[in-house]
N, C-alpha and C positions, 0 to 999 in steps of 0.2 A: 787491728789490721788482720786481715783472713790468709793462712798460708797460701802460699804460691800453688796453681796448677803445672805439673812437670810432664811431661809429653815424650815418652821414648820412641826412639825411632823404632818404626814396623818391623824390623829384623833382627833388631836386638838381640842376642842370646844371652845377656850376662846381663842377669834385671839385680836391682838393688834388692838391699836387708837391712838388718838388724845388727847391733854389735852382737847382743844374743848371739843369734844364729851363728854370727863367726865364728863366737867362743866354743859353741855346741857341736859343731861340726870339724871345730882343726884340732890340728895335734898340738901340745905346748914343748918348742924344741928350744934347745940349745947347741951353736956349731952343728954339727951331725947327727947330734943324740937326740932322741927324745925322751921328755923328761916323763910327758903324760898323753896319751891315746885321749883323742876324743870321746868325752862321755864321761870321761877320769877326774875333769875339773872343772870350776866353773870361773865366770867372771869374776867374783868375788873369793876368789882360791887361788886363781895364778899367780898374784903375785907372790904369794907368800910361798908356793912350790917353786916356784924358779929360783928363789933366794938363793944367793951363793954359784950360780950357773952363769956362765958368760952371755950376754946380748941374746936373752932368751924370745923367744921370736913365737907368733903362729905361724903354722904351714898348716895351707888351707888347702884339700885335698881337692883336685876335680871333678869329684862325685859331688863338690857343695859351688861349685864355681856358677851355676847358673844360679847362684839366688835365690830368692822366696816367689814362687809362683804364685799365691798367693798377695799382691801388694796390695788389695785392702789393709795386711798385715805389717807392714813395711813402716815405720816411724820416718817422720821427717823430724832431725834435730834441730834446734831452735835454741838460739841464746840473743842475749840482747846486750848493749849498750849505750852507752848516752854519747850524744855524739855536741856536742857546745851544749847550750840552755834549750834548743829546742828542735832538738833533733834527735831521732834512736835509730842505732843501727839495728838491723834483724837479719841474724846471718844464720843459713839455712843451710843444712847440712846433710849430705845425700853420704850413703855405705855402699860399696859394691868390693863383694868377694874377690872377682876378677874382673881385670881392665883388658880386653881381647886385641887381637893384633890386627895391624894395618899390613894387606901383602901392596908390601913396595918392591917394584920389575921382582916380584914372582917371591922375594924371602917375606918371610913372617918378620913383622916387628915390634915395639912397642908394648906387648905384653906382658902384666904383674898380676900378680897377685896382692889385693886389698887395695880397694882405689875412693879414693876421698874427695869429691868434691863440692862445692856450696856456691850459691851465690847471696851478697851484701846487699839488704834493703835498706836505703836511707831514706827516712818515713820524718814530715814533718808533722812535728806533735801539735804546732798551733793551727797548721791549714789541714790534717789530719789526709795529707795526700802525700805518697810515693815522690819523692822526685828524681831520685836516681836510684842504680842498680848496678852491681859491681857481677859480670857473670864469671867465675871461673874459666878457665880450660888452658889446661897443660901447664901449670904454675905460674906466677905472675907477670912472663912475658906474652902470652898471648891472651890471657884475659884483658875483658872491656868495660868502660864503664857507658852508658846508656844513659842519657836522659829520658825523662819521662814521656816527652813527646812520641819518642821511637819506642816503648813500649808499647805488648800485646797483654790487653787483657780480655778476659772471660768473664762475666756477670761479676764484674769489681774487684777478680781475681788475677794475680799476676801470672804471666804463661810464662814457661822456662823451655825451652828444647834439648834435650840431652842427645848427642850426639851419639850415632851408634858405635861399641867397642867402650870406645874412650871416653863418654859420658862425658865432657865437655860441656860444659853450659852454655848456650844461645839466646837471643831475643826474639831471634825471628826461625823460621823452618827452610831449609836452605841447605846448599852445600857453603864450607867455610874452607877457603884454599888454604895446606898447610906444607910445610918443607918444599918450595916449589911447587905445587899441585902435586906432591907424590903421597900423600898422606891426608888425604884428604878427610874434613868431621865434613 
């Protein structure tokens, strides 16, 4: 099965990455402190510098919030499972620095820092075809699942839509009405 094509909205400011580049670019804090300045550790180091430190966190600064401009460079993660005797899931994994804000009547909302979303391929291994697709968005009360009928493909590639801001996984390219239309992917 050929990964998905994922399609960001034209305005995007806050494009995907790397866990890399997270690691590379934040601080390694705890509470208020910081334990290590960007640059001071790596993936394979934090955890053993934070040892002993409370709910050691990254803080991802806003000089790295917009991403890898670069997304030929950008990994899609990829894990699999076995889904009964003839079925594997393939659940696809998108990173983003920051998740940007929705202005609802005029406040800023909705904005984090490190935003994690995937969508679930369930691929039949005997007819070697998609038959459904689980999209993410906003945790698992507004995520959908798709048959295969209502999927968009590309030269036998699956299309995803990521929602601008809040990256959001869709099937189709569209507005998707959210909190009353005040929050609109």
């Amino acid at each position: 099965m050929q990964n998905p094509i994922v399609y960001l909205h034209s305005e995007e400011d806050f494009l995907p990455s790397s866990v890399n580049y997270i690691y590379d670019n934040s601080d390694l804090c705890s509470e208020d402190k910081t334990i290590r300045k960007a640059g001071d550790f790596t993936i394979d180091t934090a955890s053993q510098l934070s040892q002993g430190y409370p709910k050691p966190f990254l803080k991802i600064p806003p000089s790295a919030w917009e991403g890898q401009l670069d997304l030929s460079q950008v990994p899609m993660y990829h894990y699999t499972r076995k889904e009964g005797e003839d079925k594997t899931a393939h659940i696809y994994i998108f990173i983003y620095p920051y998740n940007g804000p929705y202005n609802i009547l005029g406040f800023k909302a909705g904005e984090h820092q490190g935003d994690v979303e995937h969508v679930t391929v369930i691929f039949n291994d005997v007819t070697k075809k998609i038959e459904k697709v689980y999209f993410s968005a906003h945790g698992s009360k507004d995520g959908l699942w798709v048959e295969n009928s209502d999927l968009e493909f590309d030269d036998g590639r699956l299309v995803i839509y990521s929602a601008k801001h809040s990256h959001a996984c869709y099937p189709k390219s569209g507005m998707y009405p959210r909190i009353g239309c005040l929050a609109n992917d």
